[in-house]
DRENDO-633387 format. One record per residue (C-alpha): residue number from 0; x, y, z. Coordinates in Angstrom, 1 decimal, always signed. Example, Ala and Ser with C-alpha at 12.3 -4.5 7.8 and 13.67 -1.06 7.14 Angstrom:
<pt 0 <+12.3 -4.5 +7.8>>;
<pt 1 <+13.7 -1.1 +7.1>>;
This chain:
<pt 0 <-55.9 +50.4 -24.7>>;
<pt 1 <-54.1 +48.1 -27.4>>;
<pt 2 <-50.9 +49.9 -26.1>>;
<pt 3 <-51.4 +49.0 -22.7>>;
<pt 4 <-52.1 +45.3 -23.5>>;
<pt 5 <-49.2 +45.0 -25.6>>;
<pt 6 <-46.8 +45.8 -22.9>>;
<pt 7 <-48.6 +44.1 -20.7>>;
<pt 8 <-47.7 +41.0 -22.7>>;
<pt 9 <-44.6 +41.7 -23.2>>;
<pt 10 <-43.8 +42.0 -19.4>>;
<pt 11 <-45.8 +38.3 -18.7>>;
<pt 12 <-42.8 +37.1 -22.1>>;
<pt 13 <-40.2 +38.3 -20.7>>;
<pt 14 <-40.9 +36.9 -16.8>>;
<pt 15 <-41.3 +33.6 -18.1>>;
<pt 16 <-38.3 +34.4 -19.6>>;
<pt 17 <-36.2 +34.9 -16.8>>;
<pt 18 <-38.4 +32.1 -15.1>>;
<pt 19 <-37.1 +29.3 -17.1>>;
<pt 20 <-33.2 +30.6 -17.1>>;
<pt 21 <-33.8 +30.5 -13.6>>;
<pt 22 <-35.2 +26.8 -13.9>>;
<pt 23 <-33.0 +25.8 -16.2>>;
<pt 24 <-30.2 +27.2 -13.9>>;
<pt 25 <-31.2 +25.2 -10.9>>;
<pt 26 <-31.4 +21.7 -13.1>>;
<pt 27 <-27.7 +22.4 -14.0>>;
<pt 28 <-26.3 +22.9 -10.0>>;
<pt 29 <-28.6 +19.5 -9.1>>;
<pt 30 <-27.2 +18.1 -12.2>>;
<pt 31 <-24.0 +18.6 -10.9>>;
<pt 32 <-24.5 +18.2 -7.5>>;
<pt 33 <-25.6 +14.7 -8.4>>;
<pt 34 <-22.6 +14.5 -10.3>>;
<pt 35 <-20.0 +15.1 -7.8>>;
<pt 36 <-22.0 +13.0 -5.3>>;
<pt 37 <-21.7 +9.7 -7.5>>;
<pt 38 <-18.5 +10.6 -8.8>>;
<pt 39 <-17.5 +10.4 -4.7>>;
<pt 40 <-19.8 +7.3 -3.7>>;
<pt 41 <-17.8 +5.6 -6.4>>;
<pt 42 <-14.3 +6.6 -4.9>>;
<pt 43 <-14.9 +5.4 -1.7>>;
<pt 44 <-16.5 +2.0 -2.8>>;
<pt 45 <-13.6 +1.3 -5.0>>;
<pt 46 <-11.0 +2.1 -2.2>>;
<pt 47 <-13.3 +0.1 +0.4>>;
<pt 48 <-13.2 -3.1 -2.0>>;
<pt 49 <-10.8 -2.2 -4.9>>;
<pt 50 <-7.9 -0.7 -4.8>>;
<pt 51 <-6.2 +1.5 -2.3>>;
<pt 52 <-3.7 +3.7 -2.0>>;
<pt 53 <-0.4 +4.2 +0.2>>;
<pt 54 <+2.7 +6.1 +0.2>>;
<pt 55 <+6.6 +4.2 +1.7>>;
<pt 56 <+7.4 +6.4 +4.6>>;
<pt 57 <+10.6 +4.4 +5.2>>;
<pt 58 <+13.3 +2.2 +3.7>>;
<pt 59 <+12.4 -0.9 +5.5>>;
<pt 60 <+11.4 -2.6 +1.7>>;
<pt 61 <+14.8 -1.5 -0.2>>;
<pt 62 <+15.7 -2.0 -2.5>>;
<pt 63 <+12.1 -3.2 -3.6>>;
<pt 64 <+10.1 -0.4 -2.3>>;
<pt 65 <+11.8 +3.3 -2.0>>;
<pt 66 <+10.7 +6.4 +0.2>>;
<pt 67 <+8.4 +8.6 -2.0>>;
<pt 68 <+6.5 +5.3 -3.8>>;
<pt 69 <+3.1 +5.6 -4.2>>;
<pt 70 <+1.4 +2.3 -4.6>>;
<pt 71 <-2.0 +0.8 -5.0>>;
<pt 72 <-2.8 -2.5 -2.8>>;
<pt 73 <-5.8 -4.6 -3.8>>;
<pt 74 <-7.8 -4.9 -1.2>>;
<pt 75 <-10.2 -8.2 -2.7>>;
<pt 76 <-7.0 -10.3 -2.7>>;
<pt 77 <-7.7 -11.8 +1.0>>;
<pt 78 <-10.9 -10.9 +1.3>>;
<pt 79 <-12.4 -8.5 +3.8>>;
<pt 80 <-12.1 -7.4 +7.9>>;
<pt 81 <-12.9 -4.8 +9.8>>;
<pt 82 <-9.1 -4.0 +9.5>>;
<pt 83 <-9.5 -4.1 +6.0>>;
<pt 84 <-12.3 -1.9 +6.3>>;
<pt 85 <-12.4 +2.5 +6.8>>;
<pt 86 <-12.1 +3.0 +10.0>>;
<pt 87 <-13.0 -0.7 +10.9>>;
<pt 88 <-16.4 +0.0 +9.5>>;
<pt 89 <-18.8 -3.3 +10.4>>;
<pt 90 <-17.0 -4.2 +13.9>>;
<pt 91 <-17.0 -8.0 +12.7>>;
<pt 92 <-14.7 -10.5 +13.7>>;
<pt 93 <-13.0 -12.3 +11.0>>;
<pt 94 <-13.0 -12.3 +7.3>>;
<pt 95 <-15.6 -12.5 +4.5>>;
<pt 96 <-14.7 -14.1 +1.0>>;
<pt 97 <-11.3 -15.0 +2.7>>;
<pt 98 <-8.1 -15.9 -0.1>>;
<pt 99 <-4.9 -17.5 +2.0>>;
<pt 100 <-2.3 -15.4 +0.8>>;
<pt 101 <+1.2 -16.5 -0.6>>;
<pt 102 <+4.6 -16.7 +0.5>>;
<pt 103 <+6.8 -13.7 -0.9>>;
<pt 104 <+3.3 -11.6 -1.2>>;
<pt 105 <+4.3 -7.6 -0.1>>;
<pt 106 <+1.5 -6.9 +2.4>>;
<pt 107 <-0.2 -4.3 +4.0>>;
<pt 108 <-1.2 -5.1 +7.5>>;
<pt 109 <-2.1 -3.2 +10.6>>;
<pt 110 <+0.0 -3.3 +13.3>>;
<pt 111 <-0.4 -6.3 +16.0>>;
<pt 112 <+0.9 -3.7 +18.8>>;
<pt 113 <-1.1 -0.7 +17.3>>;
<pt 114 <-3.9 -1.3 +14.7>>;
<pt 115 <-4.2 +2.9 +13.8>>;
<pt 116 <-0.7 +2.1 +12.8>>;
<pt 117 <-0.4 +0.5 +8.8>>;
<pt 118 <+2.7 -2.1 +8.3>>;
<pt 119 <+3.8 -3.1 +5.2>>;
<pt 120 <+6.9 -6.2 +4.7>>;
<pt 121 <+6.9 -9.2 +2.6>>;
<pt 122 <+5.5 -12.6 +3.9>>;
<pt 123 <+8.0 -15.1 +4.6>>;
<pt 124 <+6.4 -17.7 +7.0>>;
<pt 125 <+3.3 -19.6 +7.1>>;
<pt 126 <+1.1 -20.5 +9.5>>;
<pt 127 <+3.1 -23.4 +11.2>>;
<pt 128 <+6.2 -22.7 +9.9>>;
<pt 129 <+9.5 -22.0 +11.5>>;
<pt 130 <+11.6 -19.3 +11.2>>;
<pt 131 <+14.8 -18.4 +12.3>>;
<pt 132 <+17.9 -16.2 +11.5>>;
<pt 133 <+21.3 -17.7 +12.1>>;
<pt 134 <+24.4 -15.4 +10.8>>;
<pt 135 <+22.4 -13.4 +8.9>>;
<pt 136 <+20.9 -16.2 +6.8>>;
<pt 137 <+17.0 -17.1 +6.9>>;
<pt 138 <+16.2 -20.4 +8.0>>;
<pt 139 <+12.7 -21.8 +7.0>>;
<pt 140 <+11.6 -25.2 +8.5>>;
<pt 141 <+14.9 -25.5 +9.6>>;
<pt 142 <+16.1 -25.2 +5.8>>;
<pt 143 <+18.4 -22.2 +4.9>>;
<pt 144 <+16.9 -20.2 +2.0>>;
<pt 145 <+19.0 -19.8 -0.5>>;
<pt 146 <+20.5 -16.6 -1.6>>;
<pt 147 <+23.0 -15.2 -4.8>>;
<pt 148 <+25.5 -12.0 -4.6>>;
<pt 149 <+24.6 -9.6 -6.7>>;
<pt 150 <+27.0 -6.8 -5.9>>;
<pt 151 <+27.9 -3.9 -3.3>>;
<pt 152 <+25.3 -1.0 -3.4>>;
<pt 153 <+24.2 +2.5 -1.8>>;
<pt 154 <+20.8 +3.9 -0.9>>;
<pt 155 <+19.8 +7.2 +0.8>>;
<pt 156 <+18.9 +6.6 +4.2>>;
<pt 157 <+15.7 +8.4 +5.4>>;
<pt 158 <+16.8 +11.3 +7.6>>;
<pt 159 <+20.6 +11.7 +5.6>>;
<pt 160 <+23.2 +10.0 +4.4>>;
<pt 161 <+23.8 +6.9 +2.5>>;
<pt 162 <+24.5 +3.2 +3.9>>;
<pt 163 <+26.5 +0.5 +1.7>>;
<pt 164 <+24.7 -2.7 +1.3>>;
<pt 165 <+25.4 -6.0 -0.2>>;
<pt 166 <+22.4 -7.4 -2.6>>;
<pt 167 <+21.2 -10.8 -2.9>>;
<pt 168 <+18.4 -12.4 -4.8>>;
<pt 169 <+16.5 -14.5 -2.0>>;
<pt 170 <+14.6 -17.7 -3.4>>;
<pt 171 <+11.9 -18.4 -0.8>>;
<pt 172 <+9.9 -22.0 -0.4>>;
<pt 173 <+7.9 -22.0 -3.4>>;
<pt 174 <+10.2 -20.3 -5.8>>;
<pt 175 <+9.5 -16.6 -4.9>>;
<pt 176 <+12.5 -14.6 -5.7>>;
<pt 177 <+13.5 -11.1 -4.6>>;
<pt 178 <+16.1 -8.5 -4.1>>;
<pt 179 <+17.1 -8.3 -0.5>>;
<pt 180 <+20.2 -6.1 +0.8>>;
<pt 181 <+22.1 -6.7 +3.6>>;
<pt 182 <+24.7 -4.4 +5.5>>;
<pt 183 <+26.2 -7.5 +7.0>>;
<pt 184 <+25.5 -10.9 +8.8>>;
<pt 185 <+25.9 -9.9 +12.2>>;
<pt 186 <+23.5 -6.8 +12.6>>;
<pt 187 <+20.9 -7.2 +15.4>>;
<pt 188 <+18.5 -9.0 +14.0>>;
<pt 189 <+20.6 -11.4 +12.0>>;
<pt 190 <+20.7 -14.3 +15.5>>;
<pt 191 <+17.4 -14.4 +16.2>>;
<pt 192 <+15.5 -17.4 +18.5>>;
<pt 193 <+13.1 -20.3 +16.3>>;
<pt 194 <+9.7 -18.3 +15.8>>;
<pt 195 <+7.1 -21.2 +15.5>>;
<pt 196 <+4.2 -19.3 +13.3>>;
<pt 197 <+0.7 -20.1 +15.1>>;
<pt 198 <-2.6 -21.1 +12.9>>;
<pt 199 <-4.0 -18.4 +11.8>>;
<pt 200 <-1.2 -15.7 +11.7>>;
<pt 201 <+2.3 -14.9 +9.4>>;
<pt 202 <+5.8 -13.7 +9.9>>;
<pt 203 <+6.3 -10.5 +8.0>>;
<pt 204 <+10.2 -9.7 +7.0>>;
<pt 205 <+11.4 -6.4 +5.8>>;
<pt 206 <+13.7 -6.7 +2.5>>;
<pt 207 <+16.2 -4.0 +3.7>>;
<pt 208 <+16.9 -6.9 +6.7>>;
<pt 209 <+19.1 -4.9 +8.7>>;
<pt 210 <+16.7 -1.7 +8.9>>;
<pt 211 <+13.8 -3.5 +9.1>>;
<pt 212 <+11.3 -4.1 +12.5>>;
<pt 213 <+9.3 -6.6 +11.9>>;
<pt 214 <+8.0 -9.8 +13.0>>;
<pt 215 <+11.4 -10.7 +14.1>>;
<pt 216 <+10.8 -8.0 +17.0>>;
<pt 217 <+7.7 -9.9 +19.4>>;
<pt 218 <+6.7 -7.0 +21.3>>;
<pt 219 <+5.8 -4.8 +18.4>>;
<pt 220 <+5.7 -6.6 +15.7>>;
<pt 221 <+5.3 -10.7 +16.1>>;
<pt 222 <+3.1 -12.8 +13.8>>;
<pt 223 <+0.7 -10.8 +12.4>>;
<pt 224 <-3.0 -12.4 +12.7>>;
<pt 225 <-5.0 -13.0 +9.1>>;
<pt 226 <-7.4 -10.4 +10.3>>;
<pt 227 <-4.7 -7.4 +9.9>>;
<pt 228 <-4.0 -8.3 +6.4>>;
<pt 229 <-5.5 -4.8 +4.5>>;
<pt 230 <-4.7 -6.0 +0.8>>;
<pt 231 <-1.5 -6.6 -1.5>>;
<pt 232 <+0.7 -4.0 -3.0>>;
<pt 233 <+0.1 -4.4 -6.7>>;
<pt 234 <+1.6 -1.6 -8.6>>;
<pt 235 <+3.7 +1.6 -8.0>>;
<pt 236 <+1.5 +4.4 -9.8>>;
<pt 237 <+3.6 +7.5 -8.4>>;
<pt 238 <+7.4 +8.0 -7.2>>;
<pt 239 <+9.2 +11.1 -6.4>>;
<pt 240 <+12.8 +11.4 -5.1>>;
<pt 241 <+11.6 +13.0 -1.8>>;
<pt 242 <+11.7 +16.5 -2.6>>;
<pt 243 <+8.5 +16.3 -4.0>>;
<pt 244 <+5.0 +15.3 -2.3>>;
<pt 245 <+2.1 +14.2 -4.9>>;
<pt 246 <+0.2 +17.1 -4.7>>;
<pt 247 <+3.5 +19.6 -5.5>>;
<pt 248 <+2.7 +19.0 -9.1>>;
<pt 249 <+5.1 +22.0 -10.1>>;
<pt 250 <+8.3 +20.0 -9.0>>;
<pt 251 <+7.3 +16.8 -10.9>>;
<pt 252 <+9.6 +17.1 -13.6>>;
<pt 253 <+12.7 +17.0 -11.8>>;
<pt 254 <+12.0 +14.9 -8.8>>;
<pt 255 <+9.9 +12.3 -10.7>>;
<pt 256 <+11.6 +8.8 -11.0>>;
<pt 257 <+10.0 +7.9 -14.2>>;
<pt 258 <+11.3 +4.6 -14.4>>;
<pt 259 <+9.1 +3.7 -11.9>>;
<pt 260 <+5.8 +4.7 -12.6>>;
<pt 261 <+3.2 +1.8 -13.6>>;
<pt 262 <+5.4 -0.9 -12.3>>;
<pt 263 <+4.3 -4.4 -10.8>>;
<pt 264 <+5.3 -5.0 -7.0>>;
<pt 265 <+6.1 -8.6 -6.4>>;
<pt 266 <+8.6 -11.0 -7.6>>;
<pt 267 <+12.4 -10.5 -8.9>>;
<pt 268 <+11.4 -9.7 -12.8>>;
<pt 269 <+8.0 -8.9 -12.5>>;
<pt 270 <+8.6 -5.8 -10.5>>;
């Protein structure tokens, strides 16, 4: 009789045993779970309001911007629209905590012509403003904007080859002052008619001016309304030579470009 009791016992021990692994097992996957669940909430909140990412598809911003940049754009900067939203989340007209952004600021915008479409040049005229080219030379109010030679140069174009460029540091209104390269003053775009700037909108101008579409072209660019603006690009936090994408982690160490990593986006010196 003692016997049987004793093993009786034991069995009850060793199923409450197994019932608190089994317990203790479950609290660790909700643990987890819970984990991973916050850890995702707070990715998407901080690339709804925070900080964003995008990658430069083309070489519209040379020599400023280069294909294979990764770059964060702060998305607080003007405020918040429904373009500045996922997916145009909300389905609000016009902006909340709206910030008038600056001349010379490198933007993100959606696309007048095609909002699925993202856009991203450097403002150059504000609302009111006129803009023109004449000769390959940017006029602003009917003032030229002063430029300075740097020197001959060569980038890769996007599909092959390379193209030879002059570079000039542009001084906007204001005192903004970028790189800008040219492959001469009589390109397309370099005679363009006066753009007057309506309220509420911008004129957007690629730095690359001669392999650039922007708001110089009406029909699919234009002025750009405040509502498009998505945020600012801040910072390059990723850069490959092309060969590379960021998730072919295995090529990084010879198709990085370094030098570039962490760096500011904005005006000549603080890039």
């Amino acid at each position: 009789m003692a016997d049987n009791l004793e093993k009786v016992t034991e069995v009850d021990l060793n199923t409450s045993d197994a019932t608190t692994k089994k317990d203790s097992h479950h609290e660790t996957l909700g643990e987890t779970a819970k984990t991973v669940v916050i850890a995702v909430l707070l990715a998407l909140l901080v690339r709804t309001f925070l900080f964003e990412p995008f990658n430069i598809p083309s070489t519209s911003m040379v020599p400023n911007l280069l294909v294979g940049d990764y770059l964060f754009i702060s998305k607080y900067s003007y405020g918040y629209s429904k373009h500045s939203l996922p997916m145009g989340i909300g389905g609000f007209d016009g902006r909340f905590l709206a910030e008038e952004p600056k001349r010379g600021d490198v933007i993100v915008f959606k696309l007048p012509s095609d909002t699925r479409i993202d856009y991203i040049k450097r403002l150059v005229g504000m609302p009111g403003d006129t803009v023109q080219m004449i000769n390959g030379r940017l006029y602003i109010n009917d003032e030229i904007v002063p430029r300075k030679m740097v020197g001959m140069k060569e980038y890769k174009k996007e599909i092959s080859g390379t193209s030879k460029v002059m570079e000039y540091i542009e001084t906007l209104p204001g005192g903004v002052e970028h790189s800008i390269y040219e492959e001469s003053d009589h390109e397309g775009l370099d005679n363009t008619q006066r753009y007057t700037v309506p309220k509420g909108h911008y004129f957007m101008m690629g730095d690359n001016r001669d392999n650039s579409r922007d708001s110089r072209v009406l029909d699919l660019v234009g002025y750009v309304p405040f509502d498009n603006l998505e945020g600012r690009a801040e910072m390059i936090f990723f850069s490959t030579n092309g060969s590379a994408s960021l998730l072919e982690f295995w090529k990084w160490p010879w198709t990085v470009r370094y030098e570039r990593l962490m760096t500011r986006i904005g005006e000549k010196g603080d890039e």
